[in-house]
C-alpha positions as CSV (number, residue, x, y, z in Angstrom):
1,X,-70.8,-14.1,140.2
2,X,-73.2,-15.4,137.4
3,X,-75.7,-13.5,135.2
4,X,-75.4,-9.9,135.1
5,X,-74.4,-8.6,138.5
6,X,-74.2,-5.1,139.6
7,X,-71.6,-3.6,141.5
8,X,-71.5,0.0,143.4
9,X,-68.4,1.4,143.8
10,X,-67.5,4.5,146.5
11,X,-65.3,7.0,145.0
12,X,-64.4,10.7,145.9
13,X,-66.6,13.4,144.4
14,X,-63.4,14.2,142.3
15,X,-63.5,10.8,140.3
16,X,-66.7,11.9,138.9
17,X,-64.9,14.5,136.2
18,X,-63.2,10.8,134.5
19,X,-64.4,9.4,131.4
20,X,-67.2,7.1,131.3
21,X,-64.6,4.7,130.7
22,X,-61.9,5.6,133.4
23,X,-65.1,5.3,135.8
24,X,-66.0,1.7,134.3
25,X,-62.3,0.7,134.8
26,X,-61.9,1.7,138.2
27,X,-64.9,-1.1,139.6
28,X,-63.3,-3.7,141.1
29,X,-65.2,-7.0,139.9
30,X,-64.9,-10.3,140.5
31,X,-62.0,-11.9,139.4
32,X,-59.8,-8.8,139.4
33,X,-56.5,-9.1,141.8
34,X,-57.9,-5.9,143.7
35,X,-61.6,-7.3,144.3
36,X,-60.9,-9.2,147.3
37,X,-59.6,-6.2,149.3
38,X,-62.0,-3.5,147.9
39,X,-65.4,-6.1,149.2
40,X,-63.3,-6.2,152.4
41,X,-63.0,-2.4,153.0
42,X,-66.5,-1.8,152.0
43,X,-65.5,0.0,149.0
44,X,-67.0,-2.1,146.8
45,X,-70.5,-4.2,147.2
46,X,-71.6,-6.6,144.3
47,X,-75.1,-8.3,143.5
48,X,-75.8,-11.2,141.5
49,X,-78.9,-11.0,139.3
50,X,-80.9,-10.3,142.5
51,X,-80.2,-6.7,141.6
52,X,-83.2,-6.3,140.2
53,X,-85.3,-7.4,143.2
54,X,-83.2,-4.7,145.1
55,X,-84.6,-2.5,143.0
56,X,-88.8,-3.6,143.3
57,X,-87.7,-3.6,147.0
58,X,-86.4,0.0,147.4
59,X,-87.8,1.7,144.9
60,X,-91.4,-0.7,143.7
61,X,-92.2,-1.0,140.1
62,X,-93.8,2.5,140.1
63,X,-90.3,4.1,141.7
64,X,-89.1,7.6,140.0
65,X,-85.6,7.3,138.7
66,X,-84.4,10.6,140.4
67,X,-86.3,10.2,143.9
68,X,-84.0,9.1,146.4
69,X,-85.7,5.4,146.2
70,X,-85.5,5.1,142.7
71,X,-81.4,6.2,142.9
72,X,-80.7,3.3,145.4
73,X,-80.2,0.5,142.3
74,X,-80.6,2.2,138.8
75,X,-81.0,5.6,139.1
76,X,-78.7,8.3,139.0
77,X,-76.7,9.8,135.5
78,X,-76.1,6.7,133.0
79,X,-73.3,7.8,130.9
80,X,-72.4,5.7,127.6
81,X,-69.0,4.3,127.3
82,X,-67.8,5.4,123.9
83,X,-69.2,3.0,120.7
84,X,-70.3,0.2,123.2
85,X,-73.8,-0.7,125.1
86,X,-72.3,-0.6,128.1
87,X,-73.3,2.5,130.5
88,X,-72.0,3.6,133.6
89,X,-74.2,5.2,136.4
90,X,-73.0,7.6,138.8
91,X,-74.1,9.3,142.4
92,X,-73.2,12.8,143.3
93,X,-72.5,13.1,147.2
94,X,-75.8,15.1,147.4
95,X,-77.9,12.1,145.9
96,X,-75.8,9.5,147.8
97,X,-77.0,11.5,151.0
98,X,-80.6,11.5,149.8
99,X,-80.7,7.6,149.5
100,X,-78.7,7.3,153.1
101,X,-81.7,9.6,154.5
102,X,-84.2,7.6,152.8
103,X,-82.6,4.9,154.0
104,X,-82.1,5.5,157.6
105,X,-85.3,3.6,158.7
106,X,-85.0,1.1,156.4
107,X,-86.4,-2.5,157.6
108,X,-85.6,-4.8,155.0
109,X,-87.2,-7.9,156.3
110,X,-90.3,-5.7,156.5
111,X,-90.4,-4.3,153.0
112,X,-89.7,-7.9,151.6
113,X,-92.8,-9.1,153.0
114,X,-95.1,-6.2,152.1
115,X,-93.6,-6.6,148.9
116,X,-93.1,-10.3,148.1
117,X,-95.7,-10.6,145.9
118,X,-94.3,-8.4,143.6
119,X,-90.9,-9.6,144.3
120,X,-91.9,-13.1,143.4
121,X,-93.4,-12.0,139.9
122,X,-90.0,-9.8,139.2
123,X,-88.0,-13.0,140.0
124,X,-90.5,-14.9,137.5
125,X,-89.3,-13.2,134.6
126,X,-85.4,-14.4,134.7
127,X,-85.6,-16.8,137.0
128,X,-86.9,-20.1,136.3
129,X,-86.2,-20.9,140.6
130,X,-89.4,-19.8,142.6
131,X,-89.6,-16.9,145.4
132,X,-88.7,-18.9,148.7
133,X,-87.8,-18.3,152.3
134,X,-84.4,-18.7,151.7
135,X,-84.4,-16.4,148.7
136,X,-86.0,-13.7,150.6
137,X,-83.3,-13.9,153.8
138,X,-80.6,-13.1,150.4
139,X,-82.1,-10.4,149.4
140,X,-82.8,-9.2,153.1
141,X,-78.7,-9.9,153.5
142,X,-77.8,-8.1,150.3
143,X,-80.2,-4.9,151.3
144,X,-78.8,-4.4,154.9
145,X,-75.5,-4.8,153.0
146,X,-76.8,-2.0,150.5
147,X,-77.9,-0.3,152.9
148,X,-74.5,0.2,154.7
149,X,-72.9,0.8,151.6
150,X,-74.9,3.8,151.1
151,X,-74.6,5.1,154.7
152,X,-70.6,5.1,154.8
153,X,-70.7,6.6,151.3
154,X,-72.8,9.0,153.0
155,X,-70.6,9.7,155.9
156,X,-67.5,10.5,153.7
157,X,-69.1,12.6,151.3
158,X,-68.4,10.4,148.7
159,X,-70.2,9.3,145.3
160,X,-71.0,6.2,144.0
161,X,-70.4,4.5,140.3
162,X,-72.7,1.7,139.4
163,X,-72.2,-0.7,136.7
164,X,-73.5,-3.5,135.2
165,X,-71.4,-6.8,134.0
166,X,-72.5,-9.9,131.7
């Protein structure tokens, strides 16, 4: 992974009552020994910088941070992580069924190109590559896979912890 990438992580509703910290520690990322198997059981789903356009694509520029579109990428409760900058969001089973609802007729490839205008002037300002075909099937591949996070989250009433890592 490169940049700042985001990882959402599936938990039991029970994990929630952790520290902010406890919660930061238990995400996988890359490089840890447990990574591997937690992307392979679905627990775990990480995004490069593209995050961002994940966002614009679910939830537009305009999207509210507590409607079910605007919890997809950065919405939910951010809670600071002692002294430090560093945050950690987190999904309560009811919201991570709201964004599986909202989700249900989601057509990625549709929504990128009603939206790629918009995509391609989010990706302007951190990316100095331009909006492309082949940047567009990505993000199409990283949203279905977002997508299925969200829906087996869903299906065992679980939450979700977000993070982001430099």
């Amino acid at each position: 992974m490169t940049g700042v990438d985001m990882y959402w992580h599936r938990v039991p509703a029970t994990a929630l009552k952790a520290s902010p910290r406890e919660l930061w520690e238990s995400v996988p990322t890359f490089g840890d020994d447990g990574y591997p198997l937690a992307v392979a059981e679905g627990v775990v789903l990480a995004v490069a910088e593209d995050y961002l356009l994940l966002e614009v694509l679910f939830a537009g520029s305009t999207g509210m941070a507590a409607d079910p579109a605007g919890l997809v990428v950065s919405g939910g409760d951010w809670r600071v992580i002692g002294d430090s900058d560093d945050e950690v969001g987190v999904l309560t089973p009811q919201q991570v069924e709201a964004v599986s609802a909202y989700l249900s007729d989601a057509d990625p490839l549709e929504w990128i190109g009603r939206r790629s205008t918009e995509l391609a002037a989010v990706l302007r300002g951190y990316s100095p590559n331009p909006w492309s075909e082949q940047r567009a099937s990505h993000l199409a591949q990283d949203a279905v896979e977002l997508v299925d996070f969200y829906h087996r989250a869903a299906e065992a009433g679980e939450a979700v912890v977000k993070i982001l890592v430099a």
